[in-house]
PASEGU-507749 format. One line per 10 residues: number of its first residue (from 1); their letters; for each residue z, y, x of N, C-alpha, C. Coordinates in steps of 0.02 Angstrom, whole numbers, plus 50000, padded with zeros to 5 digits. Last residue first. Example, Ala and Ser with C-alpha at 12.3 -4.5 7.8 and 13.67 -1.06 7.14 Angstrom:
<atoms>
2	SA	50354,49888,50642,50357,49947,50684,50394,50002,50645 ~ 50390,49716,50660,50390,49775,50615,50390,49835,50660
</atoms>
This chain:
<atoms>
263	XXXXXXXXXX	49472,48792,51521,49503,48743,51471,49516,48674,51521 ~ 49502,48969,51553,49509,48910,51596,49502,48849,51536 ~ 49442,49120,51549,49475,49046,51512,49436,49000,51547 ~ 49371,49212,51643,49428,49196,51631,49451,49125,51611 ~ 49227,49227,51578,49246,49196,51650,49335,49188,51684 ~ 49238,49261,51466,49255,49187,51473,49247,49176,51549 ~ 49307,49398,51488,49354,49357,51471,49331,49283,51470 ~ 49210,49443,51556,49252,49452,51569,49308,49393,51544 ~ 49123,49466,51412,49102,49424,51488,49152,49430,51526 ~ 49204,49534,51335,49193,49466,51307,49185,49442,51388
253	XXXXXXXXXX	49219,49655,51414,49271,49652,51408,49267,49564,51417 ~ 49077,49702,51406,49116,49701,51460,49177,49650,51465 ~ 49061,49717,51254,49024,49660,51292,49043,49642,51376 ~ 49187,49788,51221,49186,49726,51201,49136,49686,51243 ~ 49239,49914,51247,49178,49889,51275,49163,49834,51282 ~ 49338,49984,51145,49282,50024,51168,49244,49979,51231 ~ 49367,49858,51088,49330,49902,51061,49284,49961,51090 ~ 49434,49819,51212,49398,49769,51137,49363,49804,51108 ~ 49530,49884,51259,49439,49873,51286,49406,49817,51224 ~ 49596,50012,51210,49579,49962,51201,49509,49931,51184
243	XXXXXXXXXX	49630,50117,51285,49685,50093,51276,49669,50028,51255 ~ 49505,50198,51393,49572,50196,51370,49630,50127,51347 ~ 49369,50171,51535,49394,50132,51460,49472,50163,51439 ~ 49330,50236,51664,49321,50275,51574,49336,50237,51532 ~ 49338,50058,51727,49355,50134,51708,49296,50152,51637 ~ 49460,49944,51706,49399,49972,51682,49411,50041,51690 ~ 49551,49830,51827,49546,49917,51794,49488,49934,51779 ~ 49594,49696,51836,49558,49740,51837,49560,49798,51788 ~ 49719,49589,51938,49734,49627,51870,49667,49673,51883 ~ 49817,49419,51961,49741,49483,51984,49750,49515,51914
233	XXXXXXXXXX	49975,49416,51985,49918,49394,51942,49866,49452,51965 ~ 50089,49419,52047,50050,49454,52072,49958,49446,52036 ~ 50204,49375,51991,50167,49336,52047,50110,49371,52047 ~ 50190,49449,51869,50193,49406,51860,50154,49371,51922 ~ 50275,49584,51919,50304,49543,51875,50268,49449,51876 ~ 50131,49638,51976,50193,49586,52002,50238,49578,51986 ~ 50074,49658,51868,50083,49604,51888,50095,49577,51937 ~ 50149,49757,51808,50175,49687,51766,50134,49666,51832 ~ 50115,49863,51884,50196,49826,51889,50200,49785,51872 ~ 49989,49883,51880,50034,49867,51924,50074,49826,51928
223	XXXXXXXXXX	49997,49922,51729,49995,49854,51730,50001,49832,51825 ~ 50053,50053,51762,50110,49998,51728,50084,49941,51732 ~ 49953,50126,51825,50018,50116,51872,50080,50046,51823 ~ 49849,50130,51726,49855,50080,51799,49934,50079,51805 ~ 49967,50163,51584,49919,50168,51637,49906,50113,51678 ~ 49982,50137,51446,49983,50109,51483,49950,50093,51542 ~ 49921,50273,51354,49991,50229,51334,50025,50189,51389 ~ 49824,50306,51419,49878,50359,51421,49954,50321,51400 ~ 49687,50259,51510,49740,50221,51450,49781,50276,51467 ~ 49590,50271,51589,49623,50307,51555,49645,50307,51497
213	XXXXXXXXXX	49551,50140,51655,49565,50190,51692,49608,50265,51658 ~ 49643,50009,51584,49604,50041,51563,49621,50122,51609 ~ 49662,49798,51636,49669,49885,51576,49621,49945,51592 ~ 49724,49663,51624,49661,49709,51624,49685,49769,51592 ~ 49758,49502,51711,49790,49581,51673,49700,49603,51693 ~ 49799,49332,51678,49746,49386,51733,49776,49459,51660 ~ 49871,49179,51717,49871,49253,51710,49845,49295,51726 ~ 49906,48999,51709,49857,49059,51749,49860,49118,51699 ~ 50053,48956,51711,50012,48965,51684,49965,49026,51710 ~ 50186,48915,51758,50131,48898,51810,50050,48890,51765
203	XXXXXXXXXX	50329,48997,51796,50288,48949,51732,50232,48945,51812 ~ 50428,49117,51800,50434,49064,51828,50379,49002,51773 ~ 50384,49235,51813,50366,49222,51862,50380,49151,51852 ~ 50446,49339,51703,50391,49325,51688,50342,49295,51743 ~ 50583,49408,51719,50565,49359,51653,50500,49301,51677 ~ 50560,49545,51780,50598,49490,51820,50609,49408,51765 ~ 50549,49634,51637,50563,49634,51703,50614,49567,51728 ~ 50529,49662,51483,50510,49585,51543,50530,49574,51600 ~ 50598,49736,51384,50581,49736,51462,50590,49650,51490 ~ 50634,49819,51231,50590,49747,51268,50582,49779,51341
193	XXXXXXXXXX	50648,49921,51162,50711,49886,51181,50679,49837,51222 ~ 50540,49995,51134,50602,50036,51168,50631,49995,51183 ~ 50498,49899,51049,50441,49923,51115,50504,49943,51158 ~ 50581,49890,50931,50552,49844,50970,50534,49860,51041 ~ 50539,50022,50890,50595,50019,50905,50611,49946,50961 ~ 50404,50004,50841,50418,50053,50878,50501,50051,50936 ~ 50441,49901,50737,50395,49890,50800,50425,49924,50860 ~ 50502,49996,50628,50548,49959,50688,50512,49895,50743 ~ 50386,50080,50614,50433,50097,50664,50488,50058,50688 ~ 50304,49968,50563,50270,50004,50629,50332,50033,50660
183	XXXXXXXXXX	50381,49957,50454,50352,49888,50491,50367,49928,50576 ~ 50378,50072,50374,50454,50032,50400,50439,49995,50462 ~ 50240,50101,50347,50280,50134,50396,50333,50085,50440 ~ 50089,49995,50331,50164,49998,50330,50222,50036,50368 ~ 49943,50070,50356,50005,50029,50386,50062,50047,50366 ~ 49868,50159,50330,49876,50097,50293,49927,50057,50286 ~ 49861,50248,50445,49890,50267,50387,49886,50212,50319 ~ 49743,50168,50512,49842,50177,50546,49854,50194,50463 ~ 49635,50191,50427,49659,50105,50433,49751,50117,50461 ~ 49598,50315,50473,49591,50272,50412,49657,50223,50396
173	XXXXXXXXXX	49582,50311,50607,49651,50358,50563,49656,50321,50503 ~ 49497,50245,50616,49556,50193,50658,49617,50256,50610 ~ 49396,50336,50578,49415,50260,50534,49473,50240,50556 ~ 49409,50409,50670,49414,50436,50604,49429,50360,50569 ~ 49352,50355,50787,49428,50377,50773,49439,50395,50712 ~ 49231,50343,50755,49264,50279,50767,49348,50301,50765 ~ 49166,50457,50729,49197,50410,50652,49228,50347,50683 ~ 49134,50521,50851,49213,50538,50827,49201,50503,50731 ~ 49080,50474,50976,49101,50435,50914,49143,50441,50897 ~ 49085,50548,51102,49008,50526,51062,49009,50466,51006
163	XXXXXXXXXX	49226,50583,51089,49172,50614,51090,49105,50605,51073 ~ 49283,50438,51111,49279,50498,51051,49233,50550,51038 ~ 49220,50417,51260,49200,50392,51190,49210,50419,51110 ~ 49273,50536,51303,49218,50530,51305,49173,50465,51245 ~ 49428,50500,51313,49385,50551,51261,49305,50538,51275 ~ 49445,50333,51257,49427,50381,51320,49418,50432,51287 ~ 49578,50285,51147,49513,50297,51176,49505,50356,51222 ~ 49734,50315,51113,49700,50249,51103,49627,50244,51144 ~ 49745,50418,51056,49740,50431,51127,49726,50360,51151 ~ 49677,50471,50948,49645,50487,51015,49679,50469,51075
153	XXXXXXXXXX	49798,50410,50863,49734,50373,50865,49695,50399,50937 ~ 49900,50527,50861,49896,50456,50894,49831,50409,50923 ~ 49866,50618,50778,49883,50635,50865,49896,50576,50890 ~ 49814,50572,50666,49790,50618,50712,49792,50618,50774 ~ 49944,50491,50622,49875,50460,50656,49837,50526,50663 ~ 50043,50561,50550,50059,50549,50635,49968,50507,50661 ~ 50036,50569,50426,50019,50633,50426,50012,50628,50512 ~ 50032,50434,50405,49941,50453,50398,49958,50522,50445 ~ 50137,50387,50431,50081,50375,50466,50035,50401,50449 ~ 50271,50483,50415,50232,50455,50372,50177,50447,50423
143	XXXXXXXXXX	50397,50579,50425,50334,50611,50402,50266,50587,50380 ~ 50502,50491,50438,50521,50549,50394,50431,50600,50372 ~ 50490,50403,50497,50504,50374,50416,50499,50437,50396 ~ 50395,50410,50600,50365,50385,50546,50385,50383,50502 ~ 50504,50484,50674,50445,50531,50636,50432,50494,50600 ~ 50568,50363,50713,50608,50403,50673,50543,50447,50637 ~ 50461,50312,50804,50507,50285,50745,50549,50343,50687 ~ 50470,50418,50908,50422,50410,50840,50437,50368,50786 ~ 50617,50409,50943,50579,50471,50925,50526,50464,50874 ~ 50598,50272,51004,50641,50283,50963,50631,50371,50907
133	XXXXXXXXXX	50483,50283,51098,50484,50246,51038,50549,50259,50979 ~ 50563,50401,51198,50501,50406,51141,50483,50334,51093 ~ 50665,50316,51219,50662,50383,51176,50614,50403,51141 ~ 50636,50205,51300,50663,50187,51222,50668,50272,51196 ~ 50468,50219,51363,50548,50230,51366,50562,50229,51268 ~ 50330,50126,51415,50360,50201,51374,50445,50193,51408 ~ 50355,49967,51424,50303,50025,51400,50349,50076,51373 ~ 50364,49839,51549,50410,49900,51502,50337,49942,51463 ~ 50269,49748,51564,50337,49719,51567,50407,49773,51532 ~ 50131,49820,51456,50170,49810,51515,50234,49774,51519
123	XXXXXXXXXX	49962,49833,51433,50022,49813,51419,50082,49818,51474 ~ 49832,49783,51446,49833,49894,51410,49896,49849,51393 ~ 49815,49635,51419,49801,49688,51424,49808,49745,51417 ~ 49817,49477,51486,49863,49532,51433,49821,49598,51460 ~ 49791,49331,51466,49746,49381,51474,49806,49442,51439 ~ 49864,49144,51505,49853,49223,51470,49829,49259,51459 ~ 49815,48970,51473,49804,49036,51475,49838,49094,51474 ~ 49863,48863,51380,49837,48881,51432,49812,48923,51485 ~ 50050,48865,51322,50009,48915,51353,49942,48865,51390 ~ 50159,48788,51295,50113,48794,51247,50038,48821,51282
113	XXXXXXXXXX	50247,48803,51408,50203,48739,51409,50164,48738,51360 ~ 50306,48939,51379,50240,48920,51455,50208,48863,51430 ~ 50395,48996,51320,50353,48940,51291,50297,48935,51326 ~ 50439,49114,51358,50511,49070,51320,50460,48990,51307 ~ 50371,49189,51432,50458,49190,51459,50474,49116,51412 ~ 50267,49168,51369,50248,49177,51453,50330,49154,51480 ~ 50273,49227,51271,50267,49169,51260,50267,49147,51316 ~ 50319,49359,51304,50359,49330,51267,50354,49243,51276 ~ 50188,49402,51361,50248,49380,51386,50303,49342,51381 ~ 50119,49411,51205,50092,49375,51276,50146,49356,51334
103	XXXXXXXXXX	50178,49498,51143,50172,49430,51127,50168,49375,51186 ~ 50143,49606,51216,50199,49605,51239,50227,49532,51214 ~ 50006,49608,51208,50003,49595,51252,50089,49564,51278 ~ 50013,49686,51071,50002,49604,51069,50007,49560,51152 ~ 50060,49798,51115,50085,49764,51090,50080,49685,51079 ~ 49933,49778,51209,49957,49826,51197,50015,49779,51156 ~ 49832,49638,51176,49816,49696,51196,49876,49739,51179 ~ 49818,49465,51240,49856,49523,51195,49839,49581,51218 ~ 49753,49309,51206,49743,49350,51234,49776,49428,51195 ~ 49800,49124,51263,49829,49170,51220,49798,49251,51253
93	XXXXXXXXXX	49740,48959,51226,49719,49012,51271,49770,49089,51229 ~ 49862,48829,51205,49803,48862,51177,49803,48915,51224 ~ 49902,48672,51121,49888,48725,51172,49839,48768,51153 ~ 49909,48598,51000,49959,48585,51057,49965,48646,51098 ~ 49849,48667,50868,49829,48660,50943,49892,48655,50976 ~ 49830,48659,50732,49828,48595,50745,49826,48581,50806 ~ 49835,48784,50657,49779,48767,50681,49771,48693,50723 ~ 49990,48772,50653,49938,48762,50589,49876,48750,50615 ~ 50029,48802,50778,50014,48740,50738,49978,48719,50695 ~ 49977,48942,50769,49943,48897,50830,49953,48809,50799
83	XXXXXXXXXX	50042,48987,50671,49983,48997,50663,49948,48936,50719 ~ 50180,48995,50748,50169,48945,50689,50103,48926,50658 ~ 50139,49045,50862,50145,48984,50874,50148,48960,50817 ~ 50128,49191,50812,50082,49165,50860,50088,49075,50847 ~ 50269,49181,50745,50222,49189,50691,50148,49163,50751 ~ 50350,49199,50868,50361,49141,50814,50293,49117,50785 ~ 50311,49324,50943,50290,49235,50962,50309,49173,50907 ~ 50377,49378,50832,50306,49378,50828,50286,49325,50872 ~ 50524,49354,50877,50492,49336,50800,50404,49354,50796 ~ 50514,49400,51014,50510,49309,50985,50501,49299,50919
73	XXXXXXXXXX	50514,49539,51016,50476,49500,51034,50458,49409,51012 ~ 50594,49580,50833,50590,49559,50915,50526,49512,50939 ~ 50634,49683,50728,50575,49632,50726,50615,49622,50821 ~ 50813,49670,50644,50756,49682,50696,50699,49641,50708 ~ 50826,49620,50467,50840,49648,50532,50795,49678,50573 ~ 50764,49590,50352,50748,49555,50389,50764,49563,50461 ~ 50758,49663,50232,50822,49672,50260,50829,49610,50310 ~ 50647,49733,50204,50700,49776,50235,50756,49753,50258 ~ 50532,49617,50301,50575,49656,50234,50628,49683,50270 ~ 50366,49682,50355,50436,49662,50376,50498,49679,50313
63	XXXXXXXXXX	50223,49670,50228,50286,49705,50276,50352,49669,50315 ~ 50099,49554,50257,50154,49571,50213,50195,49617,50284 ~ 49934,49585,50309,50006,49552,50330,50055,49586,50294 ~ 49827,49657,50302,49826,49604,50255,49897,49558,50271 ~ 49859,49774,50443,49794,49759,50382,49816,49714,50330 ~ 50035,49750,50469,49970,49780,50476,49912,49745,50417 ~ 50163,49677,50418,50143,49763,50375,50065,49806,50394 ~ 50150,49617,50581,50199,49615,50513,50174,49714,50479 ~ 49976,49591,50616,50051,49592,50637,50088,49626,50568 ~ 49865,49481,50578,49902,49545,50581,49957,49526,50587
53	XXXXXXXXXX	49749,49359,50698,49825,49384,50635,49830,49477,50634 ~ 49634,49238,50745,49672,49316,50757,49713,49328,50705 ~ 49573,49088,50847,49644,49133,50783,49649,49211,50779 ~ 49427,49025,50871,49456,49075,50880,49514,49108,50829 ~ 49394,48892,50980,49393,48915,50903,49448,49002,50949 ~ 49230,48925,51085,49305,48916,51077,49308,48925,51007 ~ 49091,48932,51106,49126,48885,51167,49214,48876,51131 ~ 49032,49024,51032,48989,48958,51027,49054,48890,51071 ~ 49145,49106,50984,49143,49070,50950,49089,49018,50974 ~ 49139,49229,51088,49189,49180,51106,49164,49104,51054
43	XXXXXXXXXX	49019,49309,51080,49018,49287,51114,49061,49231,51146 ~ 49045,49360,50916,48985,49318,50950,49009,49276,51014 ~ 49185,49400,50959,49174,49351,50908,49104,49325,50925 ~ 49202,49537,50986,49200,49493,51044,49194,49411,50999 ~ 49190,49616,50872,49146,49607,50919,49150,49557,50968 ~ 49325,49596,50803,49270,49564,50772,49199,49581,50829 ~ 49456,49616,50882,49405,49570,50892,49353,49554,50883 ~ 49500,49730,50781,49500,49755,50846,49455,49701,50876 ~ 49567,49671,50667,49480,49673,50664,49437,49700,50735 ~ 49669,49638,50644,49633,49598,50705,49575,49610,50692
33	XXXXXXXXXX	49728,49835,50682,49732,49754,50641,49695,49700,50686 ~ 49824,49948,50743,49773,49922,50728,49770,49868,50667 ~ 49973,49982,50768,49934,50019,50738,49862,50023,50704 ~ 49985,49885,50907,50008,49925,50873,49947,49970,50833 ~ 49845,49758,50945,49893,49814,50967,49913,49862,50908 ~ 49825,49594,50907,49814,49670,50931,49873,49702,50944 ~ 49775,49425,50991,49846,49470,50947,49817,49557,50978 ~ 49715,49287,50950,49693,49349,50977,49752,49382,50941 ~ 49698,49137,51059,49735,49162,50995,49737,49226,51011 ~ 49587,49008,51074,49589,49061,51088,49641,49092,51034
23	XXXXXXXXXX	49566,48815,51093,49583,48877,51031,49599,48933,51071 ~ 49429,48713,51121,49474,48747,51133,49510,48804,51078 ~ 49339,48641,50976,49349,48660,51030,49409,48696,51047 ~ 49344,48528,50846,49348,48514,50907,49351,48574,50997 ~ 49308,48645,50746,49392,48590,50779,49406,48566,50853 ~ 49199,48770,50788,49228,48713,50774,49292,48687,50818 ~ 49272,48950,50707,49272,48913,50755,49259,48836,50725 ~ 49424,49025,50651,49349,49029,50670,49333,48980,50719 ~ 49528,49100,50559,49541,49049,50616,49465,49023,50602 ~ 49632,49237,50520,49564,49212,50522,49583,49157,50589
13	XXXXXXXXXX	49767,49282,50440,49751,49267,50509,49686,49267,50455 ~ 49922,49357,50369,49863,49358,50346,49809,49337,50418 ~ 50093,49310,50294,50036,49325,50375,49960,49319,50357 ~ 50198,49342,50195,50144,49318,50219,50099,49351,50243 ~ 50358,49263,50237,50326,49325,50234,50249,49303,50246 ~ 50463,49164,50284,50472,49208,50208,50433,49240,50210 ~ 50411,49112,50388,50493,49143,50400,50487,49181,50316 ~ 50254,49130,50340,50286,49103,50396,50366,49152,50381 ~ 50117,49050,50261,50191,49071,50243,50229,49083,50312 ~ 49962,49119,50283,50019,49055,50287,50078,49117,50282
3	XXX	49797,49165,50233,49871,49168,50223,49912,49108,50249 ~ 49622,49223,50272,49673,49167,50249,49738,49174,50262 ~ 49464,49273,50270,49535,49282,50288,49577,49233,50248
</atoms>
């Protein structure tokens, strides 16, 4: 793991891979870290380099400071693209899950010509309603992520995978309650205020959606919508997968994805 300075704060990435090949930039989802990738790593690293980061206050990423205002979608496409320089790539393949997926747009609305690629996933042009992000925001300051990862973490996964791997949720409780409250809830607050809608048609970067038959965060019916948000990008639905196919079915997910990237 390795550090850059970005906007005053330090970002903790991994950047894998030889120079010479394509660059892949992996962004997770709320509540996680980028270790959400470390399976799909065999199978991307013989053909691509590979970036992944925490997001502000996750695993090894300094907190958002307190008095750094609102996080917004474009201050994390910031930190995506300052990492993407540093890695020395004009361009690059960009893949987001869930929050990281909302990176994915961002860069989709404000910086197409960086883009070769998208892949967004378990994401949407809206997610939720600003009440309930605004709601849990508020729980996190007053009761704290460890005492809120119980009822969060399951819903991240199929039950059936919980079920025949309840230390995989037990660790992901682990690791949420690590996280920087402040960070996560004005994330949270983030989520409530972001809508892509009608943003995310005019570029001419290839886009494919994926999600998850029983994602609870972001059903079929939302990546629907994003993609015809985005010209109608092909979009597949794993079933029995939840919230995030990186983990619960990485070898699905990996083959999948290089028949995707385009270089």
């Amino acid at each position: 793991m390795a550090f850059l300075e970005v906007n005053g704060r330090s970002v903790a990435y991994r950047l894998l891979g030889a120079e010479a090949l394509p660059l892949v930039v992996l962004a997770h989802p709320l509540g996680m870290t980028q270790a959400v990738w470390d399976d799909l790593l065999p199978a991307l690293l013989p053909r691509y380099r590979v970036l992944t980061w925490d997001l502000p206050g996750h695993g090894a990423s300094a907190a958002w400071p307190g008095s750094g205002g609102e996080i917004t979608p474009a201050s994390l496409a910031a930190e995506a693209l300052a990492l993407a320089d540093h890695a020395g790539a004009s361009r690059f393949h960009f893949v987001g899950t869930s929050i990281g997926g909302v990176v994915g747009q961002q860069l989709l609305a404000g910086h197409s010509e960086r883009l070769l690629s998208a892949t967004l996933t378990n994401t949407g042009a809206v997610i939720g309603n600003p009440d309930l992000w605004n709601t849990r925001a508020g729980r996190v300051r007053q009761e704290g992520l460890a005492a809120m990862a119980g009822e969060i973490v399951p819903r991240w996964f199929a039950p059936a995978l919980i079920e025949a791997q309840p230390a995989l949720a037990e660790g992901w409780k682990v690791q949420m309650a690590r996280t920087d409250g402040e960070s996560y809830a004005r994330l949270c607050e983030m989520l409530g205020r972001t809508d892509f809608s009608g943003k995310l048609a005019d570029h001419d970067v290839p886009v494919q959606l994926l999600g998850g038959s029983e994602d609870m965060a972001t059903p079929p019916a939302t990546l629907e919508t994003l993609a015809g948000e985005c010209s109608d990008a092909p979009l597949e639905i794993l079933g029995t997968v939840g919230h995030v196919p990186s983990v619960e079915c990485p070898g699905a997910f990996a083959q999948r994805l290089l028949g995707w990237l385009t270089v």
